[in-house]
C-alpha positions in Angstrom: 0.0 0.0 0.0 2.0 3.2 -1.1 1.1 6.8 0.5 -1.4 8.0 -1.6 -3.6 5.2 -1.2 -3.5 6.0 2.3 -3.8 9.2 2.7 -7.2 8.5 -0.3 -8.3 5.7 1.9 -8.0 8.2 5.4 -10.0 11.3 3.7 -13.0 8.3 2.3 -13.3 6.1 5.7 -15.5 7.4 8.1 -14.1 8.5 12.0 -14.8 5.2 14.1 -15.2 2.8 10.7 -13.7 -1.1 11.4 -11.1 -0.3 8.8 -9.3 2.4 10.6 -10.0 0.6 14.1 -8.9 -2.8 13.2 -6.7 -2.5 9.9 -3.3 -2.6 11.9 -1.1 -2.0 8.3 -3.2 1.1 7.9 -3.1 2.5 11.4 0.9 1.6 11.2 1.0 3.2 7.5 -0.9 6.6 8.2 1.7 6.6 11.7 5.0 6.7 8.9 2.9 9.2 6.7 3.0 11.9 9.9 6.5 11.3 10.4 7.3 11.9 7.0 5.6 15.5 7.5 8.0 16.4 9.9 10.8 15.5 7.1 12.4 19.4 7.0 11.5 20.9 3.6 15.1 21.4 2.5 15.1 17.2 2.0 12.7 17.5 -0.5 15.7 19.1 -3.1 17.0 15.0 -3.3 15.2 12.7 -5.6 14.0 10.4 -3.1 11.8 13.1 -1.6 11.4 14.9 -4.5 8.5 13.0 -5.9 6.3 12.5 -2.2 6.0 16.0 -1.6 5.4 17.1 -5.1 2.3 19.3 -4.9 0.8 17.5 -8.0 0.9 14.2 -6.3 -0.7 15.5 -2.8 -3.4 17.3 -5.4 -3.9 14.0 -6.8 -4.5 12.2 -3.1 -6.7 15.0 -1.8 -9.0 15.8 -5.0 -10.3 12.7 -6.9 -12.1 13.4 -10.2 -15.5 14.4 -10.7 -17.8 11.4 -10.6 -15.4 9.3 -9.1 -14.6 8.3 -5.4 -11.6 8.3 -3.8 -11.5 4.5 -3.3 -12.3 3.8 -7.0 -9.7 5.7 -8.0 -7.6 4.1 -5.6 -8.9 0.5 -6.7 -7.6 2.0 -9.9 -4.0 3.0 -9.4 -3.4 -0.8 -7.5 -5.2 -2.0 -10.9 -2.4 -0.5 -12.6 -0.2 -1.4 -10.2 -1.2 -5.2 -10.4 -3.3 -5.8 -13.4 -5.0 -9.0 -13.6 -5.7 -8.6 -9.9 -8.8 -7.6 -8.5 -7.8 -4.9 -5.1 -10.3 -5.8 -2.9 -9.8 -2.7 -0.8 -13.6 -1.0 -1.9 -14.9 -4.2 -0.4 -13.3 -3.1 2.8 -11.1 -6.5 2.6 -7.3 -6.2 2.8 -5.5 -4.9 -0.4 -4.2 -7.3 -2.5 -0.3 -8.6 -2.4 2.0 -7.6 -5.1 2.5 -10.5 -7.7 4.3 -13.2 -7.3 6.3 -15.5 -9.1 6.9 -15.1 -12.7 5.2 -11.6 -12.8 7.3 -9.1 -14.9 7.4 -6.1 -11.5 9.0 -9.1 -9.4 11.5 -9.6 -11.5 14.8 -8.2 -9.8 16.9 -5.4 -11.4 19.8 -7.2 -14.0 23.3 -7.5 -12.3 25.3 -4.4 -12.8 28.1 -4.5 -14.9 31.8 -3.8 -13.8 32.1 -0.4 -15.5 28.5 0.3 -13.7 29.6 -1.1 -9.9 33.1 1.2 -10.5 30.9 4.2 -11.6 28.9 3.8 -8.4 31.7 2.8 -6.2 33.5 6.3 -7.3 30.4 8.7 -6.2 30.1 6.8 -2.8 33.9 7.4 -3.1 33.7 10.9 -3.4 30.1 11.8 -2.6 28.4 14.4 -4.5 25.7 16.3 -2.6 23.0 17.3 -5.7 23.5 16.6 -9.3 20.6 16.4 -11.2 18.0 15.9 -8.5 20.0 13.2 -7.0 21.6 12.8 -3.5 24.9 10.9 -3.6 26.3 11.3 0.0 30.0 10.3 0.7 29.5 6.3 1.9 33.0 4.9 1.9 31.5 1.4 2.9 29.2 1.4 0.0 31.9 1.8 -2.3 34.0 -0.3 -0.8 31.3 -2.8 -1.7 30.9 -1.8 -5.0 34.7 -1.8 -6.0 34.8 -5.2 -4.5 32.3 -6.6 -6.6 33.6 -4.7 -9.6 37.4 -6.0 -8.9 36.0 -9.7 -8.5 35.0 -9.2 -12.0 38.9 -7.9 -13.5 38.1 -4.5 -13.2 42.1 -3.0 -13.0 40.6 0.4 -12.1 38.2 -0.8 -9.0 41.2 -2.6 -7.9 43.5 0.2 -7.7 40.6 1.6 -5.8 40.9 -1.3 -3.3 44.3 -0.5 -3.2 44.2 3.1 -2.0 41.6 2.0 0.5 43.7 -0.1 2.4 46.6 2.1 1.7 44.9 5.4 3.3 42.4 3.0 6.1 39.4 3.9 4.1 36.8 2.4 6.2 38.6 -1.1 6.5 41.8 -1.2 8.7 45.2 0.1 6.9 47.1 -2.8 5.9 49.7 -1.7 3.0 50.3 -5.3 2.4 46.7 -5.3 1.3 47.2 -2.4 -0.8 50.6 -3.6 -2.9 48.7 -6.9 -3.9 45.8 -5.3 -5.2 47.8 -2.6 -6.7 49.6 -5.9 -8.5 46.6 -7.4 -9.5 45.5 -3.7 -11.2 49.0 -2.9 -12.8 48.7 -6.5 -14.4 45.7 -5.7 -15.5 47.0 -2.6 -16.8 46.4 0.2 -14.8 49.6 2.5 -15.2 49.0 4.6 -11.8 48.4 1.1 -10.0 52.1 0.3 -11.7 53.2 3.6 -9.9 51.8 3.3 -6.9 53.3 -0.4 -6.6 56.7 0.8 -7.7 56.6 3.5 -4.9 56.0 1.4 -2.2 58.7 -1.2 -3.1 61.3 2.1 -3.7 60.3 3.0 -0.1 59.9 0.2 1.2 56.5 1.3 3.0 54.3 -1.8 4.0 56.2 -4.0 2.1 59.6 -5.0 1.7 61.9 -2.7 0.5 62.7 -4.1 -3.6 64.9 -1.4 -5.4 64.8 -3.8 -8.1 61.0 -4.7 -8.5 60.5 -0.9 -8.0 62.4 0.1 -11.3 60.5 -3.3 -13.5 57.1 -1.4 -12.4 58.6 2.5 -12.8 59.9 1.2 -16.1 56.5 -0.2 -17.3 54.6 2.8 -16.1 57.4 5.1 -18.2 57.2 3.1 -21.2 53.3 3.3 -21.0 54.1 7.2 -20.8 52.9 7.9 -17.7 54.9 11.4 -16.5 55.4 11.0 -13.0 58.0 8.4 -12.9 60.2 9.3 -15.7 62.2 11.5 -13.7 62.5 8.9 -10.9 63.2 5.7 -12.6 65.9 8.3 -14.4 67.4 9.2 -11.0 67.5 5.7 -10.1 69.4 4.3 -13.2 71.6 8.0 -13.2 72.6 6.9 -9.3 72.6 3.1 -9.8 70.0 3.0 -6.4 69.6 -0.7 -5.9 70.3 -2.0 -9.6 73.3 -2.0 -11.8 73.9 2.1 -12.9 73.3 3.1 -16.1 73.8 6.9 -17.2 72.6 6.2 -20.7 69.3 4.7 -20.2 69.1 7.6 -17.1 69.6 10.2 -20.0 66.6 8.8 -22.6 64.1 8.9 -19.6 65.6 12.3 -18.6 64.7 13.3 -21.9 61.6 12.1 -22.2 60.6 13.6 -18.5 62.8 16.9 -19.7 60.5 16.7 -23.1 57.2 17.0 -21.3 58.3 20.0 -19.2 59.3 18.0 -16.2 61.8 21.1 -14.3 64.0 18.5 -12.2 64.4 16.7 -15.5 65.7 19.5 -17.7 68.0 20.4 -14.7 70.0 17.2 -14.6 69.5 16.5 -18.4 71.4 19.9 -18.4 74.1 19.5 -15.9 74.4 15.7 -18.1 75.3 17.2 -21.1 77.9 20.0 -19.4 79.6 17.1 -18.0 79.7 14.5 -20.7 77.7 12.5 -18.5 75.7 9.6 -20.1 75.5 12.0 -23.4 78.2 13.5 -25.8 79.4 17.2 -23.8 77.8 20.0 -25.2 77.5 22.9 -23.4 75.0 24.2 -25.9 72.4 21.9 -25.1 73.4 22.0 -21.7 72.6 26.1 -21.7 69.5 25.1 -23.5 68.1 22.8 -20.7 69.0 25.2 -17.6 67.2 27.9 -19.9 64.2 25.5 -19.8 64.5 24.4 -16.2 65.2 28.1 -15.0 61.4 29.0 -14.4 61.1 26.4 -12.1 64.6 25.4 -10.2 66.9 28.4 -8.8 69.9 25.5 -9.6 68.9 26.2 -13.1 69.4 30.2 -13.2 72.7 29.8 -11.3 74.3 27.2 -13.2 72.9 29.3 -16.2 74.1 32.9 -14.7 77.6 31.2 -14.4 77.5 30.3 -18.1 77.0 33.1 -19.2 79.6 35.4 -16.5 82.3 33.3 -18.1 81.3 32.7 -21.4 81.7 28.4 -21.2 79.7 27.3 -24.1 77.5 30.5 -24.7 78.7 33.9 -25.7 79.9 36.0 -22.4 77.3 38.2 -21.5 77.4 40.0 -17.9 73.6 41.6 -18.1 71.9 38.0 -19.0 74.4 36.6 -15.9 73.1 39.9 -13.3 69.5 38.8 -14.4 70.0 34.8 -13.9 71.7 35.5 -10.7 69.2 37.9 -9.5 66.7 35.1 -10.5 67.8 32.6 -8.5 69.0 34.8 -5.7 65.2 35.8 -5.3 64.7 32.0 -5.4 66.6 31.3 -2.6 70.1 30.0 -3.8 72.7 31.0 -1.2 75.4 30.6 -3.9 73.3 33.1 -6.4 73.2 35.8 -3.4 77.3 35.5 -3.2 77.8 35.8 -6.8 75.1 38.4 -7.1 76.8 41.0 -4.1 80.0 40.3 -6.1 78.5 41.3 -9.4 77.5 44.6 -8.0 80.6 45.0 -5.9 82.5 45.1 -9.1 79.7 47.5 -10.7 81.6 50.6 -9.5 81.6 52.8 -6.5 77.6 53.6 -7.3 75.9 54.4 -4.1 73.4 51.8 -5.5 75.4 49.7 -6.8 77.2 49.2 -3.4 74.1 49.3 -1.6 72.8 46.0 -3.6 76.2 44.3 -2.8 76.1 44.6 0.6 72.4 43.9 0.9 72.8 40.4 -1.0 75.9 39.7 1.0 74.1 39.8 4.3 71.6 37.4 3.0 74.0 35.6 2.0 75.7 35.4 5.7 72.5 34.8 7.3 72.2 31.2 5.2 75.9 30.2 6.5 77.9 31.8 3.7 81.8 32.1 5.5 82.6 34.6 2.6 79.5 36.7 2.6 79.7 37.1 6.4 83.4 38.5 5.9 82.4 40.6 3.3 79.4 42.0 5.3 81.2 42.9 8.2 84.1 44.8 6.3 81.3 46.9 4.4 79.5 47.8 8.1 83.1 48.2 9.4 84.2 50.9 6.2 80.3 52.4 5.7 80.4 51.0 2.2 76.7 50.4 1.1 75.6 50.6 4.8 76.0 52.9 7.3 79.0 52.8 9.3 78.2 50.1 12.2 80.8 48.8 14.3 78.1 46.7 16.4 77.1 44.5 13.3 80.6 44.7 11.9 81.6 42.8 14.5 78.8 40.2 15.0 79.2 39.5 11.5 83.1 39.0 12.1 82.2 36.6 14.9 79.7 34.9 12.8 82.6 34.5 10.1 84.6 33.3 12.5 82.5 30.6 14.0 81.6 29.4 10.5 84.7 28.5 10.5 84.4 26.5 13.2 87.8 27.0 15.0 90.2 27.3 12.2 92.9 30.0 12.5 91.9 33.0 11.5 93.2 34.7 8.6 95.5 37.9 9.0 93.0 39.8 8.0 90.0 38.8 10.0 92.6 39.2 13.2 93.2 42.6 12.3 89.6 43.4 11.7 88.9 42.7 15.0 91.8 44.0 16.7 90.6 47.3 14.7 86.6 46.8 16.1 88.3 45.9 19.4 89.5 49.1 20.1 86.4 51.4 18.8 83.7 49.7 21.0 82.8 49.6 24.6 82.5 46.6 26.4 78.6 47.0 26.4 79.0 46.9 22.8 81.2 44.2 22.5 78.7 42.4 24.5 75.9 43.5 22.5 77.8 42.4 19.2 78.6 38.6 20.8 74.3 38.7 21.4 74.1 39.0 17.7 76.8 37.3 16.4 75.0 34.0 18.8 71.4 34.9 17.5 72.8 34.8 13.7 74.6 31.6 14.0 71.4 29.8 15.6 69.2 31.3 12.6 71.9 29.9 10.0 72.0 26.5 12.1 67.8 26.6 11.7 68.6 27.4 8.1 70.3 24.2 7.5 68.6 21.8 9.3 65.5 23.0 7.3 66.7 23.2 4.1 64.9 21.0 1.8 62.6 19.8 4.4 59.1 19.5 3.3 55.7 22.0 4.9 54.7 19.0 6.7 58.2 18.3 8.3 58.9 21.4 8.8 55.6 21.9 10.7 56.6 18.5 13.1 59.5 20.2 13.7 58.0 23.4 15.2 55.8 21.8 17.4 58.3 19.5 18.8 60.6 22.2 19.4 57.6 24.1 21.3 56.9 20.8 23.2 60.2 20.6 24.4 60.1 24.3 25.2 57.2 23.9 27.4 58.9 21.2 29.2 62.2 23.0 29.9 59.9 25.7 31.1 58.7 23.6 33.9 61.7 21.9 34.7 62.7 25.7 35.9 
């Protein structure tokens, strides 16, 4: 008995009649009809609403056509519904049972395909709120199911599915063992990111046992099906011999093929191959090429470029296209770059702004740990060249020179620096310089234990060093 017939059969049955008294699937049925009414409105927007509150369909329920009573045009609709069968529910007998058997609306839905289960399994995956009337809401467990049954069938792309659900504890628990076997049945099958993900975990060693050598036979299948991401690795890997027998010249054709597709790491050491000789016939030609390529996206690239072209090694010498490739990867971040860079401008003349730059790029410089910038810097805030004259800073940046050095003898001329500082400052300010000289050697020390360490590290990092802050705090 669906709603309508109910609320029909409610509006056409007299308060106090045997039907409503006795009829326990009616009195049950109008009970869920009320609880439905206190469904907010804002549900009816999904398709499985949509339909019940429709206004047409309550018009239909509460206005039956002229001539005609609500129970006969109920008894019609379960005609419909059932035809063949007589609804006895004008009779005031109990409605008639849907068909049984052979009947055509018994029959149960055809089993979905592979390509149908992985299509459902990926919107219970990923969940999408409203498209077209429809609510898909995110049901990891449901898809689970779905790519299940669609993997049991071959289905390489449901199993890679599988894979990443055990991988990432996607409502089952995280087993990685899990994931690298179904990521081998999906690879076998074909799936190149399943190949991928397969090869990563046996080059790390995550979950399963560590396999340098399985890892390259699945990078390798992956790269010769063309899939990007692992060129440059399985490159690296054959350019460093990591795990398997070295081979430059097979690490230079995937270069190139990574380098090709605008892979930045790629063109860098495809570059730095062919200034070497390494793996490919020298030519510093092709070798400026590649660095030009790689220069929008690695800093290595503009400095290996800027040098180039200061000296003139296999490109014409050319001093502006140098100052801009240094100032590129300066700006980047290259501590080298920020050396060269305050010597380019140091050499520029005795330009109030052209000394000004030097000395500004040699104290970033110093403050990454470079022993030669931090000399430089303190003889320009010692002299007033590009600075103002500061003997403070001139001498911090001595003492940071000095202990980059780390206890080697210092050179005649840093002892004669100081011996000048020495005698123009105060003790307080001697003491005030050592302050700074200690507060710039712990920020180059941060530098370098930071350097190349990714967000996330970086962000472990921080909170352990405020945990262990905290602690010392209350051990005072």
């Amino acid at each position: 008995m669906n709603i309508r017939s109910l609320l029909t059969r409610w509006r056409a049955t007299p308060a106090g009649h045997p039907a409503i008294v006795h009829d326990e699937r009616f009195r049950v049925g109008l009970l869920a009809v009320f609880l439905l009414a206190a469904i907010p409105v804002s549900l009816t927007n999904c398709s499985v609403f949509s339909g019940m509150f429709s206004s047409g369909h309550l018009e239909e329920s509460y206005a039956p056509a002229k001539g005609t009573s609500p129970i006969s045009r109920q008894d019609d609709a379960e005609a419909q519904r059932y035809p063949g069968k007589e609804n006895s529910v004008s009779q005031g007998g109990e409605p008639n049972e849907p068909p049984r058997g052979d009947s055509p609306a018994s029959n149960l839905p055809p089993e979905k395909s592979a390509a149908e289960l992985l299509a459902d399994g990926k919107l219970h995956y990923e969940g999408i709120p409203f498209v077209g009337g429809e609510c898909v809401m995110q049901d990891m467990s449901k898809a689970f199911v779905e790519f299940s049954r669609a993997a049991e069938m071959g289905n390489a792309e449901a199993q890679r599915y599988l894979g990443i659900m055990h991988m990432l504890g996607n409502s089952v628990p995280r087993d990685m063992a899990q994931a690298a076997e179904w990521f081998r049945k999906a690879a076998e099958n074909g799936d190149v990111t399943a190949a991928c993900l397969l090869a990563r975990l046996c080059d790390t060693g995550n979950g399963v046992p560590l396999d340098k050598a399985r890892a390259v036979e699945w990078y390798r299948k992956a790269a010769e099906k063309g899939h990007p991401v692992v060129l440059t690795r399985l490159a690296q890997m054959l350019a460093e011999g990591d795990g398997i027998p070295q081979d430059k010249v097979e690490a230079a054709h995937w270069y190139r093929k990574a380098a090709s597709q605008g892979d930045v790491k790629a063109q860098l050491q495809l570059g730095m191959m062919y200034a070497q000789g390494d793996g490919v016939p020298q030519d510093k030609a092709q070798a400026a090429e590649w660095f030009a390529k790689a220069a929008e996206g690695r800093v290595e690239a503009a400095f290996l470029l800027a040098r180039m072209y200061e000296t003139g090694d296999g490109v014409p010498q050319d001093k502006v296209k140098a100052l801009e490739y240094y100032d590129k990867a300066a700006r980047g971040g290259h501590i080298l770059a920020k050396y060269h860079l305050g010597m380019s401008y140091s050499r520029e003349g005795l330009t109030s702004q052209a000394q000004s730059e030097a000395t500004f790029w040699f104290r970033e410089a110093a403050e990454m740990g470079h022993v030669g910038a931090a000399l430089e810097t303190a003889v320009r805030y010692a002299e007033g060249l590009g600075a103002d004259k500061d003997i403070v800073q001139a001498y911090a940046f001595l003492r940071l020179h000095m202990d980059l050095r780390d206890g080697e003898t210092p050179t005649d001329k840093v002892e004669s620096l100081k011996a000048a500082l020495e005698q123009q400052m105060t003790p307080e300010q001697q003491s005030q310089a050592r302050r700074k000289a200690a507060a710039l050697l712990e920020n180059v020390q941060w530098h370098q234990e930071t350097a190349g360490m990714s967000f996330v590290d970086l962000i472990q990092l921080l909170r352990s060093r405020q945990k262990d802050g905290a602690q010392d705090g209350l051990t005072r």
